[in-house]
N, C-alpha and C positions, 0 to 999 in steps of 0.2 A: 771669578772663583766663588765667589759666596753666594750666585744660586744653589751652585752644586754643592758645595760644601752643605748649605742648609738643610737640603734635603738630609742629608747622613745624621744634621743636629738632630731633626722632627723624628724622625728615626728611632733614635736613640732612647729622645727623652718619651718617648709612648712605648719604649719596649723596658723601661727603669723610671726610678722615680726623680731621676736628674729633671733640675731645670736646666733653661737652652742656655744660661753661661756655663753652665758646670758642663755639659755634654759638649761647649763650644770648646772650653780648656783642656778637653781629654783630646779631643781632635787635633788641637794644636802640639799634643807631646812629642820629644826630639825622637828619631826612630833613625838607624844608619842600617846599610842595605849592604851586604859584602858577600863576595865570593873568594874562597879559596886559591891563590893564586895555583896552585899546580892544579887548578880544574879549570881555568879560563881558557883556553884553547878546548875543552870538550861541550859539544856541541847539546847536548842534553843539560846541564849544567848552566846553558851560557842562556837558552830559552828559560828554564827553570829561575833564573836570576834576574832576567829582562823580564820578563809576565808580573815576577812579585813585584819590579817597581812598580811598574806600569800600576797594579792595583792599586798597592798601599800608598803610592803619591794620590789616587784621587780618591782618599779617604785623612789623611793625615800628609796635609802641605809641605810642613816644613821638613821631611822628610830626605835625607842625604844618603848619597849610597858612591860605589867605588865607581871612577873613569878607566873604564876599557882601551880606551886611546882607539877606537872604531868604529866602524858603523855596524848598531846594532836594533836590533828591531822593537826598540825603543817607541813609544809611544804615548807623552804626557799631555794632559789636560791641557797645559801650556806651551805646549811644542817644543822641538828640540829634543837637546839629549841631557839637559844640565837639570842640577835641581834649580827649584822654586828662589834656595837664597845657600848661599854657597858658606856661608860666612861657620869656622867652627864652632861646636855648642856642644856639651854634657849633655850626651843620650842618652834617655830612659830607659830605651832597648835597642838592641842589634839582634839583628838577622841575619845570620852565617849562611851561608851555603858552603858547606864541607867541614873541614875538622873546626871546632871550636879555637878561638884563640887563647895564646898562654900566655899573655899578660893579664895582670888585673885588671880589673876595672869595675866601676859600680854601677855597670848596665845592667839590667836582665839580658843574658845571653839567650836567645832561640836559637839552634840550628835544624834544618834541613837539607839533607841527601834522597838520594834517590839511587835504589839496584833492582836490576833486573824483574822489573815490573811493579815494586816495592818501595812505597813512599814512607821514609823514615822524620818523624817530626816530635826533635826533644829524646830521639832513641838511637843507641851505640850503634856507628857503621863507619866504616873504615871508605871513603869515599874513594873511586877506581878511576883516576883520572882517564884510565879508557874507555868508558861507561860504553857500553852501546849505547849507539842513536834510537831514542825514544820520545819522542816529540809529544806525545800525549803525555807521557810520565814527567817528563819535566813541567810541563803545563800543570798538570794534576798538583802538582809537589810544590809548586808556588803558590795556588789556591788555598790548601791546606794550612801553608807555611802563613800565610797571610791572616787566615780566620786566626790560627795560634796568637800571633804576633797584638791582632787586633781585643784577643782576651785577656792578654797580656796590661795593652793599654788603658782598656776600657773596664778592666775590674771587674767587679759583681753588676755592671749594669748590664752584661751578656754572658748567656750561659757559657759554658765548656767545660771540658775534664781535669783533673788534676796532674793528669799523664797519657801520653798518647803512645800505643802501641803501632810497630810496623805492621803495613797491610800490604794486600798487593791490589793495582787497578783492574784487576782481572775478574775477581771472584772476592774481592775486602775481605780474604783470606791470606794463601800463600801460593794462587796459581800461577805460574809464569809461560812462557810458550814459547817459541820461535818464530820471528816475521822481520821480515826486512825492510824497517820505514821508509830506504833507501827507493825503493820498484815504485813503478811507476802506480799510482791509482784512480783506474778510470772510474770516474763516477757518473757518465753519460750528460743526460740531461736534469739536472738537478736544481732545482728550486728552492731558494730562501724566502717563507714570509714571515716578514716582520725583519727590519732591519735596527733592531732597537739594543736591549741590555743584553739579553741572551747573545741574538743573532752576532753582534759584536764580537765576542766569544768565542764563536761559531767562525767565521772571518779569521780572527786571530790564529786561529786553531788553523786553518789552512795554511793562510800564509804561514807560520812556521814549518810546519810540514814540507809545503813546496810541493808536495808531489801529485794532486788530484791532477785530473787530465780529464777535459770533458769542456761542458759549457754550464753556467753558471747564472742564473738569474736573481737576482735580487728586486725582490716586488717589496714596496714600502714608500704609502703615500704621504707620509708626512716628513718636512723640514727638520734637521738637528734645534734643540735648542741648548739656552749656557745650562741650563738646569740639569742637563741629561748626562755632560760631562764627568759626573760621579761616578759614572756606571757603566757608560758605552765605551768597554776598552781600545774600540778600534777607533778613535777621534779624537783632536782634537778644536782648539777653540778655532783653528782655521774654517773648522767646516762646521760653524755655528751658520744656521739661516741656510743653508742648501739642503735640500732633497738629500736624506738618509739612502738611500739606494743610489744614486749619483756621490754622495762624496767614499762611499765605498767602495765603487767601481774606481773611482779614481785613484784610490790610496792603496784597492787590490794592485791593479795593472802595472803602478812601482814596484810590486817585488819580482815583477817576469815570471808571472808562474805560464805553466802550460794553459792553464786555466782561461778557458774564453768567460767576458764575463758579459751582464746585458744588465743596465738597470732596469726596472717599470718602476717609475713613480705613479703606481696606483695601487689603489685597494685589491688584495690577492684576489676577492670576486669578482669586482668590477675587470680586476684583466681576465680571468677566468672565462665569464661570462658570456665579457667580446669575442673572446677566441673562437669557443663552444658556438656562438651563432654563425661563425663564416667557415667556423669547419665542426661538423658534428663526433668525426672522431677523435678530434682534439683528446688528449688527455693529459695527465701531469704524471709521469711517472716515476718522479723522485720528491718528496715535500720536506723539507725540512721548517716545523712549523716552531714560529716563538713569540704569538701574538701577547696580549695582554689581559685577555678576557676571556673567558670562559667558552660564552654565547660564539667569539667568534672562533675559536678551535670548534664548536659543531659544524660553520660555514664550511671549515675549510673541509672537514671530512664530507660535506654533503656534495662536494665536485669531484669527490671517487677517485682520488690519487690512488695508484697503483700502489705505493708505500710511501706510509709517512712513522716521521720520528721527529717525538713534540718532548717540549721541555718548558716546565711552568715554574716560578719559584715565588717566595713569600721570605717575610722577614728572617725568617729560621728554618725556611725548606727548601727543597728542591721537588721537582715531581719530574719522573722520565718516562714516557712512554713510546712503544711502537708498536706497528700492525699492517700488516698486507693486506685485510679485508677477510681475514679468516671466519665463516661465518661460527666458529666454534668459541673465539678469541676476541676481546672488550676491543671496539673500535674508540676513538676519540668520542664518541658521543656517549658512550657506554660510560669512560670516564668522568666525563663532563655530563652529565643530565642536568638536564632543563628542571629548576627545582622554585618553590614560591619565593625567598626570600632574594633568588640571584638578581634581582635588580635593585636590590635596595640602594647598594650604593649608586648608583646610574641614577634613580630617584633623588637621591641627595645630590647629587653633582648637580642634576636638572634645578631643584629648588635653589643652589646654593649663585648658580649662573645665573637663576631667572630666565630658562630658556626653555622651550617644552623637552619634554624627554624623548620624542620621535627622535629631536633631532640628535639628541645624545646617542640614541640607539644605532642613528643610519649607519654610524662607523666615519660619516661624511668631518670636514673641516671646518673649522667653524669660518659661515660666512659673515657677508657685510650685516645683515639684519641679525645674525647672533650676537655680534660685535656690538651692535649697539642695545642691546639687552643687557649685557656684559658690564658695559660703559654706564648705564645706566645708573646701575650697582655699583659698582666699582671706578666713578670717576677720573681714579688716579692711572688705569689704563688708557691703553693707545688702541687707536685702530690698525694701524699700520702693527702694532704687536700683538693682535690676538687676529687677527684675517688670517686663515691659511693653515692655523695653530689646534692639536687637538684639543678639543673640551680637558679633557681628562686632565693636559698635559698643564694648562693652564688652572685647574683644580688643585693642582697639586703646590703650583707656583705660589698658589693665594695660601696654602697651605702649609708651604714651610715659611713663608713671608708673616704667616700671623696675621693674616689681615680677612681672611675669612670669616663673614660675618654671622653671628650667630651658631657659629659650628663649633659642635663638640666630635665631631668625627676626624680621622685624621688616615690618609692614603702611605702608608709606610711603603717605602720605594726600597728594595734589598742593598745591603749592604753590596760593594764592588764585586769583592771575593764570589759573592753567590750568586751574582748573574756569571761569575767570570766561571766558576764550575760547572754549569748550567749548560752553559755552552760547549765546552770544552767536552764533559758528558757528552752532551748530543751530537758533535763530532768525531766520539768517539765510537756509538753506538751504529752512526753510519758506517764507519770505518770496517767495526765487524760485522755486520749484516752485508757488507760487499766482499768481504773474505772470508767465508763459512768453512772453508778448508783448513783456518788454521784457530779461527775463533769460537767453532760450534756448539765445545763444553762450554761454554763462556756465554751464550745466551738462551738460556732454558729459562725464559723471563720475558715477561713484556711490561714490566709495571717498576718501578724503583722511585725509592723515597730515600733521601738523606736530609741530614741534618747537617749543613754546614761547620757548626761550628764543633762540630764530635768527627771521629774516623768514619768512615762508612759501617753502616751493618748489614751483612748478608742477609738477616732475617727479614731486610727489610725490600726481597728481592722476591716477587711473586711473578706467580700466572694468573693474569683476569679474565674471567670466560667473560662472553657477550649477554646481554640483558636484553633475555625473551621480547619484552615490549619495546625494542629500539628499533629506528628504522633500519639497521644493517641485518635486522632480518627479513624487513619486508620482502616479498618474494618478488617484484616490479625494480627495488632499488638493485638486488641482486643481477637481476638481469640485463638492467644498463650498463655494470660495474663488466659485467661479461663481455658485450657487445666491445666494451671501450678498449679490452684489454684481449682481446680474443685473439687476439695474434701473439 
């Protein structure tokens, strides 16, 4: 627990002026997780309730919340379905899902509901224990409920509002629709790279769902490690040390979805690549991208995915994007340009590892001869624990450990909640770009920014044209993009 936990500290105390015992002791505060008994049997309610533990346990351990007496899709750091320590304690806060309780008590009370598209957090709603099934919404509304919760805890060392208004997941106004989460939803051949914080998300978001129908690839060349457990909601400590793309195939394939699934443990180019040379009209026609870098969201658009929908986040953001190659409309590289200062940090990683920066760049794992450049430095390492392991990931280890030497720079890893939205977005975004019939007012945008820890803003819902000087206007890259998709 205390890789990951740490990370949350390093966090904390670079985004406030806390030192790491005071940020340690905010972590540790008593937090209880409850649902409304006349809403446990609804199924929008019951994901809505299971998501918020699943985050706020791997953000705040000691954390208790109510036994359903079932099997629910439950998912902690620690495995199982129980808390971390079972034992009663005077909670700081509680988190309702449905009407508030009317007994006293000296917690801060949060509540969270959810209607008809509409996520209510700290605001009057009369909870409908018939809610329709909305699996995104209740996903959404535990996110939410959780940044709340976690402003709650953490005082002025992170921002938020005084009060939160209802919105709807539609339009972060009041639009609602008609769709039946229930129908089957073929998503063909669809593509996950990056099986990490977001992707996670992204996973979870299916599996609740249940309903995609298609096949399913999961490309993602690196090992789970403990450190990652803060954030990747779909894991736990079971599948530390295994292939990220392999321990999610496996943990997909227990909920029986329709969903064929494939891992690649490799690099989305490197599979790319090989495909492309034994078959030229290979293509990828569905991307769902959530790498960690910048440089590589350009890779991945420069393999001409038919349609991709990418999702980026930072200590207080989110970033949503998508595009079918419109040559009128920002591709991911449009988004991301190549600019002077984007490798500074890769430069510091490289100086900090003692390793050249090619090799930081290749995207590759660090091998035996990076290992002992590493080692070299850093004595108190293993080889057997940095072979196989990314640069980055291992950057950061040394980085909430305190033990990076001579560094003032510091790799802020997002809180749970905001990779858990991230994903759960870009789930979402797939969901309506394959149902234009019922979604179409709803995406007159290809660019979206939130702020986790505020409601959404509409204002912050654009259209990006494409930039004159990118290669998505090249007239040569155009025409590949054609050939691949010509049919």
């Amino acid at each position: 627990m205390n890789d990951w936990l740490s990370e949350h500290i390093r966090t904390l105390t670079q985004m406030s002026e806390l030192n790491a015992d005071e940020a340690r002791r905010l972590f540790h505060q008593n937090l209880y997780i409850s649902i409304d008994p006349a809403l446990r049997e609804n199924r929008t309610y019951r994901v809505a309730f299971a998501f918020a533990v699943n985050l706020l346990c791997r953000m705040f351990p000691t954390t208790r919340f109510d036994d359903l007496k079932d099997e629910r899709p439950f998912i902690l750091p620690w495995a199982g379905t129980s808390p971390l320590r079972g034992n009663r304690r005077a909670e700081e806060v509680v988190l309702v899902f449905g009407k508030r309780p009317s007994v006293e008590t000296d917690a801060k009370i949060v509540s969270a509901n959810c209607h008809d598209w509409h996520v209510y957090i700290d605001s009057p709603c009369d909870p409908d224990p018939k809610e329709a099934w909305n699996p995104v919404l209740g996903l959404l509304a535990a996110c939410y409920a959780a940044a709340r919760v976690s402003k709650v805890l953490l005082g002025d060392a992170v921002d938020g509002p005084f009060a939160w208004s209802p919105f709807s997941i539609l339009d972060f106004r009041n639009g609602s629709a008609s769709f039946d989460w229930s129908e089957p939803l073929p998503v063909g051949d669809l593509y996950l790279a990056g099986v990490g914080a977001v992707g996670s998300a992204v996973l979870y978001s299916l599996a609740a769902h249940g309903a995609a129908d298609g096949r399913l690839f999961l490309v993602d060349h690196e090992e789970l490690d403990n450190g990652n457990l803060g954030r990747y909601c779909f894991f736990d400590f079971h599948d530390v040390g295994i292939n990220k793309s392999v321990a999610a195939k496996t943990r997909l394939d227990h909920f029986g979805l329709q969903l064929r699934t494939e891992a690649i443990s490799k690099r989305f180019e490197q599979f790319y690549d090989e495909r492309h040379a034994e078959d030229r009209q290979f293509g990828i026609p569905r991307l769902l991208s959530a790498p960690d870098r910048r440089d590589t969201r350009r890779h991945f658009q420069s393999r001409l995915p038919k349609e991709i929908w990418d999702a980026s986040t930072g200590p207080d953001q989110v970033v949503l994007h998508h595009n079918a190659f419109d040559p009128k409309l920002a591709c991911l590289e449009c988004i991301y340009p190549e600019h002077p200062d984007e490798n500074a940090h890769w430069k510091h990683v490289a100086e900090k590892l003692d390793v050249p920066l090619e090799r930081i760049l290749s995207g590759e794992s660090i091998a035996e001869r990076d290992a002992d450049h590493i080692i070299a430095k850093y004595p108190h390492l293993s080889r057997e624990g940095l072979i196989g392991k990314a640069f980055d990931s291992v950057f950061r280890q040394l980085c909430s450990a305190g033990t990076l030497r001579g560094s003032d720079k510091a790799v802020l890893a997002p809180f749970s909640f905001i990779s858990g939205l991230a994903g759960v977005m870009l789930y979402f975004e797939l969901v309506k770009s394959l149902c234009p019939n019922v979604f179409h007012d709803y995406q007159r945008y290809n660019y979206t920014q939130l702020n986790p820890f505020f409601p959404p803003n509409p204002d912050f819902r654009e259209v990006r044209g494409s930039r004159p000087d990118c290669s998505c206007q090249n007239a040569m890259v155009r025409s590949v993009y054609s050939r691949i998709w010509a049919s």
